[in-house]
C-alpha positions as CSV (number, residue, x, y, z in Angstrom):
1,X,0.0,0.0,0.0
2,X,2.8,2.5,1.0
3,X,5.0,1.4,-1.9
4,X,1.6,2.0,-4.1
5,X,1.6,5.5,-2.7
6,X,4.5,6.3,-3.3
7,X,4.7,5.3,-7.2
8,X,1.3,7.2,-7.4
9,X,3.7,10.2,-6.1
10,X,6.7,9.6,-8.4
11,X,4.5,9.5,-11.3
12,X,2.5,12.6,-10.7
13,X,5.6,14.6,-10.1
14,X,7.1,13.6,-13.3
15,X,3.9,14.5,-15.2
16,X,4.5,17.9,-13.8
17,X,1.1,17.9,-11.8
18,X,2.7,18.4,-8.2
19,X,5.8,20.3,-7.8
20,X,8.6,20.1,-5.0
21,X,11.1,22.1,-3.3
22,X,9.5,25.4,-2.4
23,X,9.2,24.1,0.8
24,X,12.2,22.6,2.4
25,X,11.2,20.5,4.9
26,X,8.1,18.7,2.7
27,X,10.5,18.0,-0.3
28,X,13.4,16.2,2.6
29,X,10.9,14.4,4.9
30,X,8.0,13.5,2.3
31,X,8.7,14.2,-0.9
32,X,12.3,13.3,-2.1
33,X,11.1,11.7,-5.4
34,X,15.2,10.8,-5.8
35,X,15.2,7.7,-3.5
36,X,12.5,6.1,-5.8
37,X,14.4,7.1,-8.7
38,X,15.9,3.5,-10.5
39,X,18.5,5.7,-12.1
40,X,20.2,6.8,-8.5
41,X,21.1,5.0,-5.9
42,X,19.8,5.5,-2.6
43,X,22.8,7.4,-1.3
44,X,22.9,9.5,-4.0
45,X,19.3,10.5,-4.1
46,X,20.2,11.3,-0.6
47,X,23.2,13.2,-1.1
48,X,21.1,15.2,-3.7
49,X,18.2,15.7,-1.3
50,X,21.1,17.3,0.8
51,X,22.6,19.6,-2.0
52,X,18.9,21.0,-2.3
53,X,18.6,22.1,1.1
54,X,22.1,23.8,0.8
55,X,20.9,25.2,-2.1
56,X,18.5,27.1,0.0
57,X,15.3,28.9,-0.2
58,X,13.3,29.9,-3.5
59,X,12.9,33.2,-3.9
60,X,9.1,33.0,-3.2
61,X,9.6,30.7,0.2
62,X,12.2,33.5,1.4
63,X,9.6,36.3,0.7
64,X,6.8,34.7,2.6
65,X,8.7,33.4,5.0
66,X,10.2,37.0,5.9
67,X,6.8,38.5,6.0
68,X,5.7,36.1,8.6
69,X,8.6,36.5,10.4
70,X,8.4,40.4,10.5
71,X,4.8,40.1,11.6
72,X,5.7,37.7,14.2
73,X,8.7,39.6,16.0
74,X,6.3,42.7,15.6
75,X,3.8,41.2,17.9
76,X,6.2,39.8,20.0
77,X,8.1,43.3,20.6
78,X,4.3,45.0,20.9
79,X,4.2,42.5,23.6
80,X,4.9,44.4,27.1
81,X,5.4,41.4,28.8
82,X,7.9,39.7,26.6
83,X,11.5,40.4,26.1
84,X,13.5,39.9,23.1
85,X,16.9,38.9,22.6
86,X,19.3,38.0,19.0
87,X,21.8,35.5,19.3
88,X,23.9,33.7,16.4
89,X,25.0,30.4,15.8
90,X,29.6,30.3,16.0
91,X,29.2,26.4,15.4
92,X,27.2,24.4,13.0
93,X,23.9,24.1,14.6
94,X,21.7,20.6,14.2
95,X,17.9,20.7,15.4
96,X,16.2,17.3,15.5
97,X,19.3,15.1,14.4
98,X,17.2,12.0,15.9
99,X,13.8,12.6,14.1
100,X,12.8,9.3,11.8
101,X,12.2,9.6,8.4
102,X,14.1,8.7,5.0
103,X,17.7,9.7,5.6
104,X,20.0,9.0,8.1
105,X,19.6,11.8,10.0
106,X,16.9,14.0,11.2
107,X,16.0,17.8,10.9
108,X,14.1,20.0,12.5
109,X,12.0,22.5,10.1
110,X,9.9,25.3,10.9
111,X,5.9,24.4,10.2
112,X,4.7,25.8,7.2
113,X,7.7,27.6,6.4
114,X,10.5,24.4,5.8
115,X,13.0,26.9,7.5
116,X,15.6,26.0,10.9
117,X,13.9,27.0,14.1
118,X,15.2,26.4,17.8
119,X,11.8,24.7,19.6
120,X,10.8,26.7,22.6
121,X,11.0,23.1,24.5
122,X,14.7,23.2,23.6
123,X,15.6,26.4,24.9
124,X,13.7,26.0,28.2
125,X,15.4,22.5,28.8
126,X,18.9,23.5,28.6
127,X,18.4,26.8,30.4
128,X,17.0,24.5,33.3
129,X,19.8,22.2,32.9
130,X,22.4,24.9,32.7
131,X,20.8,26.7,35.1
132,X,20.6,23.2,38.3
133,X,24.2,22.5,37.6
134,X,25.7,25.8,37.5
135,X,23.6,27.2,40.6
136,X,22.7,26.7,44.2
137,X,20.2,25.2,46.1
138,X,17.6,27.4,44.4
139,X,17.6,26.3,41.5
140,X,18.2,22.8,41.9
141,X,15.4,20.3,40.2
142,X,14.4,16.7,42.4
143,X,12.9,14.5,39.6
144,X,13.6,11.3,40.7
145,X,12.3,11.7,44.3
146,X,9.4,13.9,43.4
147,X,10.6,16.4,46.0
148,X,10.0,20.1,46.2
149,X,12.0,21.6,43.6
150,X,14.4,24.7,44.6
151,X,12.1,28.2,44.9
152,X,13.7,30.2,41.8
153,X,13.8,26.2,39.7
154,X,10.1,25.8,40.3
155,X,9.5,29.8,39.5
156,X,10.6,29.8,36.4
157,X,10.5,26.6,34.8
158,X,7.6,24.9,36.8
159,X,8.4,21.3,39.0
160,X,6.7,20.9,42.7
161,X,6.5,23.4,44.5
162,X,7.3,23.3,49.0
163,X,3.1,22.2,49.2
164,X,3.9,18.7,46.8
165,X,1.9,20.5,44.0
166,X,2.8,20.1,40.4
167,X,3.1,24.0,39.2
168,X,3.7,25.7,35.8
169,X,6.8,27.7,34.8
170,X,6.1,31.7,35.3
171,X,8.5,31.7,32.0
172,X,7.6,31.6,28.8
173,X,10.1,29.9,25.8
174,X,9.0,30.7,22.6
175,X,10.3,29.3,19.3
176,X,13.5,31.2,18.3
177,X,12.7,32.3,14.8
178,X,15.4,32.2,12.1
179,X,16.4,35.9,11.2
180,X,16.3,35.4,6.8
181,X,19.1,37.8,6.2
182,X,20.4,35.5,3.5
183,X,18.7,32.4,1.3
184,X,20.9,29.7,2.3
185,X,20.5,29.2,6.2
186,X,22.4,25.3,5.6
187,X,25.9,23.9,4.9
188,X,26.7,20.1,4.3
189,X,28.4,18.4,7.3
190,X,30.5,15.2,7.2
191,X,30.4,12.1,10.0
192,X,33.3,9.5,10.2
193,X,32.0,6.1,10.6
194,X,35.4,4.0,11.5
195,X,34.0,0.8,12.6
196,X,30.9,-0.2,10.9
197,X,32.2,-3.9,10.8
198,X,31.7,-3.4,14.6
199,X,28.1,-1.6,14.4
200,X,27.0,-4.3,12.3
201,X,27.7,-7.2,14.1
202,X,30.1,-9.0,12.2
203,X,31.6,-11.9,13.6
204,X,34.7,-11.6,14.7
205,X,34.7,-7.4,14.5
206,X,36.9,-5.3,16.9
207,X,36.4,-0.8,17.1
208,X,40.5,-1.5,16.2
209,X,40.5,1.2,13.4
210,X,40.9,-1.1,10.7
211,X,38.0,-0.5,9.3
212,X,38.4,2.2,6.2
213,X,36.5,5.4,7.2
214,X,32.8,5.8,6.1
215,X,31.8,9.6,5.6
216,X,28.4,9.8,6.0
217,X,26.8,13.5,5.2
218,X,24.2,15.4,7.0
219,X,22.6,18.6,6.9
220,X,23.2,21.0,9.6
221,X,23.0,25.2,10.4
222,X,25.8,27.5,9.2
223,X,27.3,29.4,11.6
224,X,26.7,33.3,11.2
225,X,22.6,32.6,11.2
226,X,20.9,34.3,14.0
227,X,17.9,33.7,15.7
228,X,15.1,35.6,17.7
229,X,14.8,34.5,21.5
230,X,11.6,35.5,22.9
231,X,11.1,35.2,27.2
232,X,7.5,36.5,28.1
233,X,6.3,36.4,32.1
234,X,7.3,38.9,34.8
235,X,10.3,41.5,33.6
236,X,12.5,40.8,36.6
237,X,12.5,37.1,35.6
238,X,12.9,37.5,32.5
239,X,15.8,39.2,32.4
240,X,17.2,36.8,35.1
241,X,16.2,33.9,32.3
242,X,18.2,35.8,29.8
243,X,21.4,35.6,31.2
244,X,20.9,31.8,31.6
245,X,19.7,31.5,28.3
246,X,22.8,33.5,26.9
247,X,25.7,31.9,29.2
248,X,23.9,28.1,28.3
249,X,24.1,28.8,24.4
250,X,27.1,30.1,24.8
251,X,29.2,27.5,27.1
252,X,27.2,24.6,26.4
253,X,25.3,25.0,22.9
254,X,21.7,24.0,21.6
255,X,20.8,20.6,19.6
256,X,22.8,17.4,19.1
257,X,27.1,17.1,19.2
258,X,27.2,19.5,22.0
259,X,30.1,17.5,23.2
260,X,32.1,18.2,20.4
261,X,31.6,21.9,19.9
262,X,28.3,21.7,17.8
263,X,25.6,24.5,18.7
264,X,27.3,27.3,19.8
265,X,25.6,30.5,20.0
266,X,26.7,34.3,20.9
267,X,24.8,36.9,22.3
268,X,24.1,40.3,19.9
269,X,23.8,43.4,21.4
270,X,20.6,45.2,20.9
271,X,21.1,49.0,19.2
272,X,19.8,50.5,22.5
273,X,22.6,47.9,24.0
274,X,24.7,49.1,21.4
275,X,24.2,53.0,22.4
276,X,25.0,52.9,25.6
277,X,28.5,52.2,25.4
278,X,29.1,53.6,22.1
279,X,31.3,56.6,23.3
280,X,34.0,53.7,24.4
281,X,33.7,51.9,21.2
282,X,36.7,52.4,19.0
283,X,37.3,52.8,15.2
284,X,38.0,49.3,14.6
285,X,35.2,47.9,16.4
286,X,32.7,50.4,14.8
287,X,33.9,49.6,11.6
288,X,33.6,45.8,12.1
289,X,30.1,46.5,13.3
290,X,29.0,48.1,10.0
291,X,30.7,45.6,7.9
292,X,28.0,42.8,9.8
293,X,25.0,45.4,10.6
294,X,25.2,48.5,8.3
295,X,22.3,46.4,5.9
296,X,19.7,46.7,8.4
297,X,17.7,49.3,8.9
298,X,16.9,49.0,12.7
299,X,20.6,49.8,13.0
300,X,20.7,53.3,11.3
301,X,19.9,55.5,14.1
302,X,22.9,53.7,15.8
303,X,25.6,54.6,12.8
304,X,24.0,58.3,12.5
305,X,24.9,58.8,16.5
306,X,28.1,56.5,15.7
307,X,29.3,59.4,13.1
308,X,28.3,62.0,14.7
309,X,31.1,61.3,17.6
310,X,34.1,60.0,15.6
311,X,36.0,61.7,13.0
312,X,36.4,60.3,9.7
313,X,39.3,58.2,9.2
314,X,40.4,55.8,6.4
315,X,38.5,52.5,8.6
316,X,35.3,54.8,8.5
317,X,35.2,55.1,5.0
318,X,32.1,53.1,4.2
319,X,30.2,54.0,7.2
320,X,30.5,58.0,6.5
321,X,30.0,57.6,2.6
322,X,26.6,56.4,3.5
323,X,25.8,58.1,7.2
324,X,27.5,61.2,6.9
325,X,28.9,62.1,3.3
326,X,29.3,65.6,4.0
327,X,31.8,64.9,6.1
328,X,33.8,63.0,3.8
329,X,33.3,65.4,1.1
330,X,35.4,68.2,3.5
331,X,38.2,66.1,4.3
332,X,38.7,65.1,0.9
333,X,38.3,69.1,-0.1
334,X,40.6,69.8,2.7
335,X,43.4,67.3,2.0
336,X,43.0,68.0,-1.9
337,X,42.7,71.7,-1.5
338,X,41.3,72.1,-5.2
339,X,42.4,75.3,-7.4
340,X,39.1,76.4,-8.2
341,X,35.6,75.7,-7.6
342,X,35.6,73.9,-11.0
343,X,38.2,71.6,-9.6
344,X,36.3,71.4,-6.4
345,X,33.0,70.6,-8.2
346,X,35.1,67.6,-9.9
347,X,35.4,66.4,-6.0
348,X,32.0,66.9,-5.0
349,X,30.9,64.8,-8.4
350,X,32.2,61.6,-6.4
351,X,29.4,61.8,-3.7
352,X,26.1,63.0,-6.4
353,X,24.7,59.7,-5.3
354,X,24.7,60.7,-1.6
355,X,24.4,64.7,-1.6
356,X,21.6,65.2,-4.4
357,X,21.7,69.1,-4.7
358,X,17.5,68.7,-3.0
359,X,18.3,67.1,-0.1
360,X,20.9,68.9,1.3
361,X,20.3,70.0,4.7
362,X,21.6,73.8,4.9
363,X,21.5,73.5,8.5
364,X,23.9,70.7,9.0
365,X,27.5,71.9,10.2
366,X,29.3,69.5,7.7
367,X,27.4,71.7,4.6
368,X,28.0,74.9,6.0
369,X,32.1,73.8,6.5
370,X,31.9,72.8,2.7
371,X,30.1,76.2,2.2
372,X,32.4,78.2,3.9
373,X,35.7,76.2,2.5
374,X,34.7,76.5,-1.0
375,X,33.4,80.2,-0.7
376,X,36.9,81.9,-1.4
377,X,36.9,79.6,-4.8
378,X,33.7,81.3,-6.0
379,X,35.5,84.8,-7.6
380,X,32.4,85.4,-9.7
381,X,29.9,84.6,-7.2
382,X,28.3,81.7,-5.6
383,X,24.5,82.2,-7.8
384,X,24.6,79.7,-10.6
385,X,26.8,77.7,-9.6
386,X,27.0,73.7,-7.8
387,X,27.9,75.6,-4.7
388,X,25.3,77.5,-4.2
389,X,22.7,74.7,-2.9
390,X,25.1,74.3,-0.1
391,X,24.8,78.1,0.8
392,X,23.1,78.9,4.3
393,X,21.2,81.4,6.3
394,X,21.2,83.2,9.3
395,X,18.1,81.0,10.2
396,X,20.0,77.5,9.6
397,X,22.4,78.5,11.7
398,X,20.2,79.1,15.0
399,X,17.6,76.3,14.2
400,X,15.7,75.2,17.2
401,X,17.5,77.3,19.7
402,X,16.2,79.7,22.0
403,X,15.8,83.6,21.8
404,X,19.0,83.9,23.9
405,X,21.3,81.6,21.9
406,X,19.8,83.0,18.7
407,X,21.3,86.6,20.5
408,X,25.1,84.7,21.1
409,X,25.1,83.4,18.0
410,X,24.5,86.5,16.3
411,X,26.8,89.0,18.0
412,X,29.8,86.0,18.0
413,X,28.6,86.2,13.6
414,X,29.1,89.5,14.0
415,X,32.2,90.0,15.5
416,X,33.6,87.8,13.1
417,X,32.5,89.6,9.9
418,X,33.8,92.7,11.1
419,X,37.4,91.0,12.1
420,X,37.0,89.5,8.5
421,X,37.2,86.1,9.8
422,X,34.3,85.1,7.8
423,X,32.4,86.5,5.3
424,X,28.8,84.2,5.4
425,X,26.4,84.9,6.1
426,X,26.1,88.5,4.9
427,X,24.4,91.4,6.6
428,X,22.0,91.4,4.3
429,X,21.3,87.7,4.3
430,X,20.8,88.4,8.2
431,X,18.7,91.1,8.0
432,X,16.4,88.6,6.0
433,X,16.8,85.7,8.0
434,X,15.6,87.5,11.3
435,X,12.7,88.2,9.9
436,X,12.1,84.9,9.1
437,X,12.9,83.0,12.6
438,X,9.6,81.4,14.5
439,X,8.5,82.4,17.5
440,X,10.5,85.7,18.0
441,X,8.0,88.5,19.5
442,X,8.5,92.3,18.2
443,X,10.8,93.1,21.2
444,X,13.0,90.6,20.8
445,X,12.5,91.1,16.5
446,X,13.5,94.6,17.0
447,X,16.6,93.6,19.6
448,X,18.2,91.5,17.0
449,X,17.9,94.3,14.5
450,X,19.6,96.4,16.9
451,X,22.4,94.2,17.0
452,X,22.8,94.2,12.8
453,X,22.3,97.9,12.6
454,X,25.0,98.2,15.4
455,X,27.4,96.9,12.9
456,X,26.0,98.3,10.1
């Protein structure tokens, strides 16, 4: 009957009614049409049911798969009682290496998507497992006697409590997700068989190492993927929970071959994480971090601080052509120091791409440096030409400050004009500027005035 099915299968599939391998984890547990395919052999039908999940994820599983998974960390970060955590895999990771079905080995696949998950069940039993043999009395689990479990054991991951009765965890352990930042979330791994004579129960067999090595391949996940950890419960727990989680991935490792370095994880600092000590990071380390991070979004806020407190240096490159190319449009001005504004033009041709003549902010310092640098170059005037998108006001300069500031600012402009130290804004410029500043009453209108006619 099964053997019938399965021909009914094959048959269809080569007739082009049902099609395979969008899904992953249908196509390796279910559908591998190869292993009843008279021109392979069984192990190579397997080894090419391997290749395909290396081969990764169609274009159309990825897409769908990434909307769930946006929707689904949305919820969870909507959630005020969950906490979210990323953490990456170091080692190759394998998930469900014991699970029957065709091949030799087992995987564990994400329902409906066919991508690698870490079950909730998994994390939850190695954090407690991590969590009795690395702590005290607390957190110490009785299940062979059936006696109380420790206080902070039995809070968080459930057992009997000091009344005998059976209690749930106050901790939730939700699947961790897959983060799809790439298509290809698998890598082929090997296993040594070196005495099968032995396994099989030959007569006479000895584990001597006689026996000529047997490689037998697997599927497992590449190191570099990360994952989404999600806790929910109380927030004092579940930060407590975190730190388990993170030192048991870490020192001990998720899924199978544990023991030999498999399943390895390390702990990604959140952006707000990220912010906090950013003023101690140094070039090297920022530059590392935008080389693994500068592709995601949630991380721009973080690189537009980042830039804003280093200077730009040769490791900085990338980060500043994209997060702050004004800046990196003035050093090169200032270390090139071109001839003419034609030659300077020629330089500020390089960054088009980034500083598209409407979208340049006149009140940013970095445009109003490359203003004032490249003034001098303008002998026929600044109208007309690339250089004057970049020219500022009175007004940019004094955005969003108060009445008194606006009043420093202005007599410190002033003073300079008149010792010739700078030449930009003009008086004139001012005098229209003020005029157009928010929020100024008709005294303090007519005190700034003052101020310009002073010099005037």
């Amino acid at each position: 009957m099964i053997q019938g099915v399965r021909n009914d299968i094959y048959n269809l599939m080569n007739q082009g009614v049902m099609h395979h391998g969008q899904n992953l984890s249908l196509y390796f547990s279910r559908l591998c049409k190869e292993i009843d395919d008279p021109s392979r052999t069984e192990r190579g039908a397997k080894e090419f049911a391997i290749k395909r999940l290396e081969s990764g994820l169609s274009k159309e599983a990825f897409k769908l798969y990434d909307r769930a998974y946006n929707n689904w960390r949305k919820a969870w970060e909507n959630n005020s009682n969950a906490l979210c955590f990323e953490m990456a895999t170091r080692t190759p990771l394998i998930v469900g290496m014991g699970d029957q079905n065709i091949h030799e080995f087992g995987l564990s696949f994400q329902h409906p998507w066919g991508t690698p998950y870490i079950p909730g069940s998994a994390i939850k039993g190695v954090a407690s497992m991590y969590a009795q043999q690395s702590g005290d009395a607390d957190w110490q689990r009785n299940l062979k006697n059936a006696e109380p479990d420790g206080q902070y054991a039995e809070a968080v991951f459930g057992g009997v409590n000091s009344e005998n009765k059976r209690t749930a965890g106050g901790i939730g352990f939700a699947d961790a997700w897959w983060i799809p930042e790439c298509k290809h979330p698998f890598q082929t791994d090997i296993i040594d068989v070196h005495y099968r004579t032995y396994y099989q129960g030959i007569d006479g067999a000895w584990p001597d190492g006689t026996d000529a090595p047997l490689p037998v391949k697997f599927i497992a996940i590449r190191p570099g993927m990360r994952f989404l950890i999600v806790l929910s419960g109380d927030a004092n727990w579940c930060r407590v929970v975190k730190q388990i989680v993170r030192a048991a991935a870490e020192e001990r490792g998720f899924g199978a071959k544990t023991r030999v370095g498999y399943g390895r994880m390390k702990y990604l600092e959140s952006v707000k994480e990220l912010l906090a000590r950013l003023d101690s990071m140094d070039t090297g380390e920022l530059a590392n971090l935008f080389r693994a991070k500068g592709n995601q979004t949630n991380y721009n806020n973080f690189f537009l601080q980042a830039v804003r407190r280093h200077d730009c240096n040769p490791e900085l490159y990338n980060l500043f052509q994209i997060f702050r190319p004004a800046a990196l449009l003035l050093k090169q001005l200032q270390e090139t120091r071109p001839r003419d504004l034609r030659a300077a033009r020629n330089i500020r041709n390089n960054f088009s791409e980034r500083l598209k003549a409407n979208q340049i902010n006149t009140s940013d310092a970095d445009i109003q440096a490359i203003f004032n640098f490249c003034l001098p170059l303008a002998t026929n005037g600044v109208p007309g030409t690339w250089l004057e998108a970049f020219a500022y006001g009175f007004d940019d300069m004094v955005q969003e400050k108060s009445f008194d500031e606006i009043a420093s600012v202005l007599i410190n402009h002033l003073d300079n004009l008149n010792k010739g130290l700078t030449n930009w804004p003009t008086l004139e410029r001012i005098r229209q500027d003020i005029k157009l500043l928010p929020s100024l009453t008709a005294k303090q209108l007519m005190e700034l005035e003052a101020y310009v006619d002073m010099e005037s």
